[in-house]
MMTF fields as JSON, N, C-alpha, C and O atoms, coordinates in Angstrom:
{
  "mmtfVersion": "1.0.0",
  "mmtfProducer": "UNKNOWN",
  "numBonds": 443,
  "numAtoms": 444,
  "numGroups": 111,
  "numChains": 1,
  "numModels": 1,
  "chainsPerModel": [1],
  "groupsPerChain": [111],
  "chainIdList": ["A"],
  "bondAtomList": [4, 2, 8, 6, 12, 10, 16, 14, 20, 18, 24, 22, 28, 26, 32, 30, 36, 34, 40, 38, 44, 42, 48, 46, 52, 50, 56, 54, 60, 58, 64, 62, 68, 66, 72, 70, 76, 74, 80, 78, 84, 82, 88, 86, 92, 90, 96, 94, 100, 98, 104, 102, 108, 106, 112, 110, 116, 114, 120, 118, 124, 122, 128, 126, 132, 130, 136, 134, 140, 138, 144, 142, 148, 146, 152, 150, 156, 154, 160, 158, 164, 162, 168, 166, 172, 170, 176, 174, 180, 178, 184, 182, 188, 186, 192, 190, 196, 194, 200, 198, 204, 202, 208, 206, 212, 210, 216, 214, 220, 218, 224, 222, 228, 226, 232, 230, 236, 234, 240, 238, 244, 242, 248, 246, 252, 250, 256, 254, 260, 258, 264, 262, 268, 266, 272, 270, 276, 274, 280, 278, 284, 282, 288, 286, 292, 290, 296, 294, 300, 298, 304, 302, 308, 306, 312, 310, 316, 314, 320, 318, 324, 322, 328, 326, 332, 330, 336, 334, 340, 338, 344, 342, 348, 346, 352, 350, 356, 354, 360, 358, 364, 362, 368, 366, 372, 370, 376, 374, 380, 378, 384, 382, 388, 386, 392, 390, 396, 394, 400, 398, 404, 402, 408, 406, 412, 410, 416, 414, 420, 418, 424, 422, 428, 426, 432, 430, 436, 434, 440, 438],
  "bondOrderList": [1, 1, 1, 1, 1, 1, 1, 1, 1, 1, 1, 1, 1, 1, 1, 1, 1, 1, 1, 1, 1, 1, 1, 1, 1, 1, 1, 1, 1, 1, 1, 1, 1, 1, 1, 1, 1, 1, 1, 1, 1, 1, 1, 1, 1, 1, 1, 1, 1, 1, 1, 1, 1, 1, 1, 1, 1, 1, 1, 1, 1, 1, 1, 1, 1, 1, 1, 1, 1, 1, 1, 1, 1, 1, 1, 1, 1, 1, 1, 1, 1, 1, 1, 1, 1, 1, 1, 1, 1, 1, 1, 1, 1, 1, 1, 1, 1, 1, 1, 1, 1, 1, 1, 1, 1, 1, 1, 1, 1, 1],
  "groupList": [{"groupName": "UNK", "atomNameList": ["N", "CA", "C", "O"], "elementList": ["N", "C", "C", "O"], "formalChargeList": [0, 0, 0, 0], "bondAtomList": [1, 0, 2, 1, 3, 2], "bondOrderList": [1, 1, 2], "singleLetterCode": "X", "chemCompType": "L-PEPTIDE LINKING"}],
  "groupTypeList": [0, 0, 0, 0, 0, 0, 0, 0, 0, 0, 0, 0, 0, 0, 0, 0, 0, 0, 0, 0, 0, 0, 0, 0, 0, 0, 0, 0, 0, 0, 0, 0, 0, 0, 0, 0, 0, 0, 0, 0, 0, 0, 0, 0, 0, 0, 0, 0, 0, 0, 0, 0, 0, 0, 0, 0, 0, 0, 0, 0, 0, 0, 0, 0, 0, 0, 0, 0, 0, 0, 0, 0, 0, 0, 0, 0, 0, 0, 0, 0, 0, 0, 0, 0, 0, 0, 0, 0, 0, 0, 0, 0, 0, 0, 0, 0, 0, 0, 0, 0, 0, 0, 0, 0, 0, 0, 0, 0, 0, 0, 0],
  "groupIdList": [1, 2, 3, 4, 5, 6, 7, 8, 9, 10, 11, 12, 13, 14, 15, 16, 17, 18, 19, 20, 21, 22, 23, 24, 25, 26, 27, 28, 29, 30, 31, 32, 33, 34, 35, 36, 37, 38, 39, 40, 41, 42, 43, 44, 45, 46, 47, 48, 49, 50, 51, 52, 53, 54, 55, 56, 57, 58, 59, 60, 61, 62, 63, 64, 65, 66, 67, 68, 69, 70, 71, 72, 73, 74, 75, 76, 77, 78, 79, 80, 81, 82, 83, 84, 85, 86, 87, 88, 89, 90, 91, 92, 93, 94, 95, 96, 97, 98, 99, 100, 101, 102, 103, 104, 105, 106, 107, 108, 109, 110, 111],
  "secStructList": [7, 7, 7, 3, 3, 3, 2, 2, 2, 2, 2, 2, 2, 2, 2, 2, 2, 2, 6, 1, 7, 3, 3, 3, 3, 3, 7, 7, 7, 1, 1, 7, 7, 7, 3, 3, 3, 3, 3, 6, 6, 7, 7, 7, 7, 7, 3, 3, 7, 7, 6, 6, 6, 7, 7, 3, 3, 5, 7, 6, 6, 1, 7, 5, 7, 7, 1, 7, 7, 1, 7, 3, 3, 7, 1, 6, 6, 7, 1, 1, 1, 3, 3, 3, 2, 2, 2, 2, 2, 6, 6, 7, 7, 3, 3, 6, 6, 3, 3, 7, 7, 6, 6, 2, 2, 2, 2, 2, 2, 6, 7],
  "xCoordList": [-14.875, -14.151, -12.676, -12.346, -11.676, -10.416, -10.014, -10.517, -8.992, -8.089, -7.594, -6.824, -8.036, -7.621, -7.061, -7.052, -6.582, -5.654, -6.406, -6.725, -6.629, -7.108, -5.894, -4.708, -6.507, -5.724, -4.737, -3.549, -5.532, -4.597, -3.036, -1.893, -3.29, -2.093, -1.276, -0.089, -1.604, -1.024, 0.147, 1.303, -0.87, 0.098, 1.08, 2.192, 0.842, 1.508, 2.937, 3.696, 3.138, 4.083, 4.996, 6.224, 4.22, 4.643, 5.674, 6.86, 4.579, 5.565, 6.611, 7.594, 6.732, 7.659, 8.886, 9.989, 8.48, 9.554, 10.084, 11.152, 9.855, 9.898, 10.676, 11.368, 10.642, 10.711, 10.527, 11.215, 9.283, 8.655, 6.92, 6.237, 6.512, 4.975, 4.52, 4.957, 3.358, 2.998, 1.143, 0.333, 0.857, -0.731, -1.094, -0.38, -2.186, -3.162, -3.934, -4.635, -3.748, -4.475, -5.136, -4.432, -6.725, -7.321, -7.519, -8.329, -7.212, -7.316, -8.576, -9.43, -8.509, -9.396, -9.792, -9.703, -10.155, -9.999, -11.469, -12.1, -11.636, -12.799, -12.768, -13.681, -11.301, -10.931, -10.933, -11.424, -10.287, -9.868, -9.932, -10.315, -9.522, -9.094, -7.905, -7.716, -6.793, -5.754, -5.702, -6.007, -5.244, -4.89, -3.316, -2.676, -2.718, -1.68, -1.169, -1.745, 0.26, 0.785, 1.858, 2.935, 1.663, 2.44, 3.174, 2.527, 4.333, 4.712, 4.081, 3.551, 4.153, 2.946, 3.277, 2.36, 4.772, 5.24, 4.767, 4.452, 4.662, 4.007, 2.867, 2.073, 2.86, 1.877, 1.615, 2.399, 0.603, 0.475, -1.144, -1.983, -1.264, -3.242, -3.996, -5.198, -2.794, -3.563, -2.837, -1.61, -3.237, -2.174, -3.35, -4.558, -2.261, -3.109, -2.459, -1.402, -2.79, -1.641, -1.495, -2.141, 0.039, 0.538, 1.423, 2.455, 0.942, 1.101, 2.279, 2.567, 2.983, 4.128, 5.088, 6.285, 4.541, 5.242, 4.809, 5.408, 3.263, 2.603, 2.238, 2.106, 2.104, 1.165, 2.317, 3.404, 1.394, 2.719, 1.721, 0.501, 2.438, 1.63, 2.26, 3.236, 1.08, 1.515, 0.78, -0.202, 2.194, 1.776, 0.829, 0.34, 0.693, -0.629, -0.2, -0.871, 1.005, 1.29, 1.442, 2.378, 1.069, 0.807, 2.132, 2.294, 3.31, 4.333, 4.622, 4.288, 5.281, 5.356, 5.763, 6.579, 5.35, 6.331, 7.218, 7.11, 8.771, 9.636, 9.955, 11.087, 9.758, 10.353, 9.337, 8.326, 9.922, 9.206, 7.855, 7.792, 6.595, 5.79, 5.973, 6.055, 6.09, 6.039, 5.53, 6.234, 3.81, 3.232, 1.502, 0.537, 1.535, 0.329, -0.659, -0.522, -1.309, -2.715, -3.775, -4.313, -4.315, -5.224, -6.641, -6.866, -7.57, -8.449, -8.886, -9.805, -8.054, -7.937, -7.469, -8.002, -6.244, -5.313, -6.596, -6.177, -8.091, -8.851, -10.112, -10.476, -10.826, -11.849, -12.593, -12.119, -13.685, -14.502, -13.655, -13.777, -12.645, -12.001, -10.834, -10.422, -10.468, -9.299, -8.32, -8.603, -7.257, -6.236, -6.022, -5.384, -6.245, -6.091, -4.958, -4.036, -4.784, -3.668, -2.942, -1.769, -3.75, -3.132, -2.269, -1.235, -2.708, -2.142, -0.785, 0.033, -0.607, 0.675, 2.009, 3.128, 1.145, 1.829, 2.133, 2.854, 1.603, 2.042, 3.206, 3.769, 3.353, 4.633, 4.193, 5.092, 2.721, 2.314, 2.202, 2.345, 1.933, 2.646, 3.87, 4.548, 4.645, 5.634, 5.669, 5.181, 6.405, 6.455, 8.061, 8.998, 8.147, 9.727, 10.159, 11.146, 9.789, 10.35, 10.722, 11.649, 9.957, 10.522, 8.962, 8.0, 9.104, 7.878, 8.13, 9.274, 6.742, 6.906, 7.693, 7.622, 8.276, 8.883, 7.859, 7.076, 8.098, 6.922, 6.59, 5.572, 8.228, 7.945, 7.083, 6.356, 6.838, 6.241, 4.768, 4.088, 4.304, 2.971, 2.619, 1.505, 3.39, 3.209, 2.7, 1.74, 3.516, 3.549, 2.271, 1.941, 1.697, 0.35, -0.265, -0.95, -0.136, -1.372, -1.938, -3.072, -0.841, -0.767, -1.453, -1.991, -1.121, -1.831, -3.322, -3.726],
  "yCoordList": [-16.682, -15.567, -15.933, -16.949, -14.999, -15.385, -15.062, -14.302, -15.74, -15.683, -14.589, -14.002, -14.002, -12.51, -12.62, -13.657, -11.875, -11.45, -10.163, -9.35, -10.079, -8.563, -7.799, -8.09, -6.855, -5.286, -5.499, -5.186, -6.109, -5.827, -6.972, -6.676, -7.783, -9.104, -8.304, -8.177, -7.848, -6.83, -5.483, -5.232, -4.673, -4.166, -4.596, -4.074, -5.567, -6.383, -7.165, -7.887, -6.993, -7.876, -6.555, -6.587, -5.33, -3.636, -3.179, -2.851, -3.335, -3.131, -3.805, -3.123, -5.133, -6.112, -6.071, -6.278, -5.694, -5.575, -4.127, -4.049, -3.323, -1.486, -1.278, -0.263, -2.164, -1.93, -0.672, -0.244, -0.358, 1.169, 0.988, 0.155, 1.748, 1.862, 2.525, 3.616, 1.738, 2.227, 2.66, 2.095, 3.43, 3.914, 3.647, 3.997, 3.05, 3.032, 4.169, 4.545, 4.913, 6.306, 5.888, 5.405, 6.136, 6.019, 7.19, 8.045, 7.267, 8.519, 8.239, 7.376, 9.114, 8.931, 10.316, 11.267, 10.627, 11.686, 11.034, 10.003, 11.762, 11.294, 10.613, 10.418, 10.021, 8.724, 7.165, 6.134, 7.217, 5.94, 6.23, 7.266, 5.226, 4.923, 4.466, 3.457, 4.743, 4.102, 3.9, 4.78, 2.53, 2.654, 2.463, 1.432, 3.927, 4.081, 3.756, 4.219, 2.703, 2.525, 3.217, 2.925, 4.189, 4.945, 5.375, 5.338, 5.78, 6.109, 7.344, 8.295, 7.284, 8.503, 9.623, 10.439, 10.249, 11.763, 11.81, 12.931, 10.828, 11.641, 12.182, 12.019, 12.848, 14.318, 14.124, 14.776, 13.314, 13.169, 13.729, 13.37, 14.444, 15.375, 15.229, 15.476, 14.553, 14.273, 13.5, 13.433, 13.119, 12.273, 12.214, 11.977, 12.588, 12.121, 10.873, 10.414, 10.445, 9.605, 10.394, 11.316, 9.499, 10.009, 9.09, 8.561, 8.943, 8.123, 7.657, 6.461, 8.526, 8.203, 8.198, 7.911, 8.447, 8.237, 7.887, 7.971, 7.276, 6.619, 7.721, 8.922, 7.049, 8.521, 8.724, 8.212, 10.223, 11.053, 11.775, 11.619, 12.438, 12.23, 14.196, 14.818, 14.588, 16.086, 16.732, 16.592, 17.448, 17.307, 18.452, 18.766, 18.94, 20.261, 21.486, 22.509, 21.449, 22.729, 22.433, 23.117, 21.832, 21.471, 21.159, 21.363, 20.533, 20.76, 18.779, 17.871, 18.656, 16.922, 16.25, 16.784, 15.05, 14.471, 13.901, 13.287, 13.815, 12.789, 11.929, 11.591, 11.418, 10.181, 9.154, 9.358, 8.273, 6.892, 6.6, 6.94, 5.766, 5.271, 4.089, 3.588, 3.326, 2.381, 0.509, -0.49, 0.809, 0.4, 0.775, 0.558, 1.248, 1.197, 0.311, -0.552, 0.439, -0.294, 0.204, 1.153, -0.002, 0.268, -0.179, -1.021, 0.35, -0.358, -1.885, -2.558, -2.189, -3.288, -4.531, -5.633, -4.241, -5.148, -5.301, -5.811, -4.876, -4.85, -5.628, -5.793, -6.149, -7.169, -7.345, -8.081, -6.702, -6.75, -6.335, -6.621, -5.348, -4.887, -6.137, -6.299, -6.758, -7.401, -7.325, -6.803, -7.833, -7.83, -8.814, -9.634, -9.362, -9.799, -10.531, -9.899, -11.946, -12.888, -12.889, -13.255, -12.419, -12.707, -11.7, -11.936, -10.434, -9.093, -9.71, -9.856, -10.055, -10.302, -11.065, -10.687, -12.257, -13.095, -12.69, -13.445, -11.496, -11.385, -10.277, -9.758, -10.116, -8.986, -7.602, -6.762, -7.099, -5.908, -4.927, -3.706, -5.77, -5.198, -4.977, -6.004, -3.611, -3.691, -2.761, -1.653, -3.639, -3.242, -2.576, -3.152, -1.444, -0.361, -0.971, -1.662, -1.009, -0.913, -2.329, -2.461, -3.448, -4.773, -5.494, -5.18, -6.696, -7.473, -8.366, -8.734, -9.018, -9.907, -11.191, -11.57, -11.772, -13.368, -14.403, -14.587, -14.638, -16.518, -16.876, -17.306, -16.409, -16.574, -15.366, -15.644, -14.192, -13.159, -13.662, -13.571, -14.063, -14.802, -15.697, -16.147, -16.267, -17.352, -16.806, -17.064, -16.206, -15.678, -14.851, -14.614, -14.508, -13.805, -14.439, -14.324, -15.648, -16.652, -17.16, -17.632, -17.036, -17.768, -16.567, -16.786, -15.506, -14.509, -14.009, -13.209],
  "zCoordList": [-5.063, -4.467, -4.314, -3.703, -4.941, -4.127, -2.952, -2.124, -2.922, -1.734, -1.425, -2.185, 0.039, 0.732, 1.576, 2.238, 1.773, 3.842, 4.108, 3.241, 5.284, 5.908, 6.232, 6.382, 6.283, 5.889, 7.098, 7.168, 8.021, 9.583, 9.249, 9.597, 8.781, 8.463, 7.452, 7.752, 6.53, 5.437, 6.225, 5.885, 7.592, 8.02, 9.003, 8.923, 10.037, 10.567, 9.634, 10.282, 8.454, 7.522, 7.172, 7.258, 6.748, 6.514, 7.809, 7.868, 8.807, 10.376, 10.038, 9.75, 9.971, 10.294, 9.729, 10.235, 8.284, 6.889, 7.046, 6.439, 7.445, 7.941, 9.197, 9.273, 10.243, 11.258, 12.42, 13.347, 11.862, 12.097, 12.362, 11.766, 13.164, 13.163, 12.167, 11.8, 11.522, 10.512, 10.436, 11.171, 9.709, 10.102, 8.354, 7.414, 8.296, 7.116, 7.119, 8.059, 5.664, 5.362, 3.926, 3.04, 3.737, 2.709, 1.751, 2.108, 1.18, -0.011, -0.82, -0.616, -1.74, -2.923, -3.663, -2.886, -4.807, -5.887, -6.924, -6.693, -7.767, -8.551, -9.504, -10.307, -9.504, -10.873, -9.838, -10.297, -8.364, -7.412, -6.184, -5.64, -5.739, -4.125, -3.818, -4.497, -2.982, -2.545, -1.113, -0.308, -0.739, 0.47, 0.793, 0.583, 1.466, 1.778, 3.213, 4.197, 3.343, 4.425, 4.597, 4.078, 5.336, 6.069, 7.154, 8.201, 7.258, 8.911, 9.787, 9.212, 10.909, 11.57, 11.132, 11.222, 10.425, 10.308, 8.857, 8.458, 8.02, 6.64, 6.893, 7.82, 5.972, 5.517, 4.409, 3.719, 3.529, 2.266, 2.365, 3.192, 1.568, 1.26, 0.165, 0.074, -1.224, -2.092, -3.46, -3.38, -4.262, -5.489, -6.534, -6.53, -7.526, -8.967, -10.035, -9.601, -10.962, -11.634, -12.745, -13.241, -13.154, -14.236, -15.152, -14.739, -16.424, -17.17, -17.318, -17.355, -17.407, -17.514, -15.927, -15.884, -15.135, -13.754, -12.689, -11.617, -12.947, -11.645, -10.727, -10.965, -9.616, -8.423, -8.108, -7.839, -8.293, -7.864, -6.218, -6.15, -5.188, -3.986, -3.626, -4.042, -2.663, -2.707, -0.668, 0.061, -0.698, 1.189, 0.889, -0.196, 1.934, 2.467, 1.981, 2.121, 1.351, 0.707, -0.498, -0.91, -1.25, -2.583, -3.269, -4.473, -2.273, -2.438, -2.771, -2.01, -4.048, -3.978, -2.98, -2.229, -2.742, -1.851, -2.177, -3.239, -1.275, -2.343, -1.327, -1.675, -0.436, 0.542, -0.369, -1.041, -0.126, -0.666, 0.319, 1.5, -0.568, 0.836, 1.166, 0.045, 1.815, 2.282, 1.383, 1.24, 0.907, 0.359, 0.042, 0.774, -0.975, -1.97, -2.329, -3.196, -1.905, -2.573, -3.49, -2.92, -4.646, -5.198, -4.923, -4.053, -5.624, -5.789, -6.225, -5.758, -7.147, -7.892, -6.994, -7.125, -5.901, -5.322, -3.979, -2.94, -4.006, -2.915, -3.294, -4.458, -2.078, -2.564, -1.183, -0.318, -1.012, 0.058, 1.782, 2.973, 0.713, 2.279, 2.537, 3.686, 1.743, 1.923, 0.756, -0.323, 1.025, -0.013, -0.822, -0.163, -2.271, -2.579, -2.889, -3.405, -2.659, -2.578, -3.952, -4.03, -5.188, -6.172, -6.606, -7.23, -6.258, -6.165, -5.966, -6.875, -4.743, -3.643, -4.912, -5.259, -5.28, -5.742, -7.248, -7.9, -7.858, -8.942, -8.966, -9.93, -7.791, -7.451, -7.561, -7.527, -7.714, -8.197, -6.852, -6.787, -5.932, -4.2, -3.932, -3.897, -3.641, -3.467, -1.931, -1.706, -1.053, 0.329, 0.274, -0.28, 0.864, 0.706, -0.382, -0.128, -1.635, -2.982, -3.505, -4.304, -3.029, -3.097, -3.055, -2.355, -4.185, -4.027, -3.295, -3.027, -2.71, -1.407, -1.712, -2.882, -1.045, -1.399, -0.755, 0.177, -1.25, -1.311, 0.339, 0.882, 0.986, 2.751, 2.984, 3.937, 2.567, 3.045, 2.895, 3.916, 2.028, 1.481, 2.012, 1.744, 2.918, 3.498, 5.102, 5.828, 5.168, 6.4, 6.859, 8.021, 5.819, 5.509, 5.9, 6.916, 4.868, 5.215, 6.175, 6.246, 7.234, 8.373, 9.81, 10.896, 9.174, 10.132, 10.095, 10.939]
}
């Protein structure tokens, strides 16, 4: 098995790097699952992908969203309900638009 962090150390690093309270919202559609970190005022209801532009995310009025989220998780970057370490380290996590640095990973580890 690899190396995980729980979801809670994951948002604790989101808070930290954000400097904002942030709420975990689970989605899902009949292709995946995402788990989205979010601030309490988004309004996100649903997302599909798109090949050429990644998820795209849509509030309650079927209207896109355009503020950035925070950080994304897939299915893939998940492993018995934790986050996978390798995810982290291959930069494919990006927390407000930036992959983690080696101290952020560390800092994980440690929580």
């Amino acid at each position: 098995m690899a190396k995980a962090i729980s979801l809670h150390a994951m948002k604790t690093l989101v808070e930290k790097k954000m400097k904002k309270k942030i709420l975990l919202k689970m989605m899902w559609n009949d292709n995946e699952k995402l788990t989205l970190f979010i601030i309490p005022n988004m309004k996100i209801n649903s997302f599909i992908f798109d090949e050429k532009e990644g998820y795209l995310f849509y509030d309650l009025d079927g209207k896109p969203v355009t503020y950035d989220i925070p950080c994304i998780l897939t299915e893939a970057d998940l492993e018995d309900g934790k986050v996978k370490l390798e995810a982290l380290q291959r930069k494919k996590v990006l927390v407000n638009n930036e992959p983690l640095s080696s101290e952020d990973i560390a800092l994980l580890e440690e929580l």
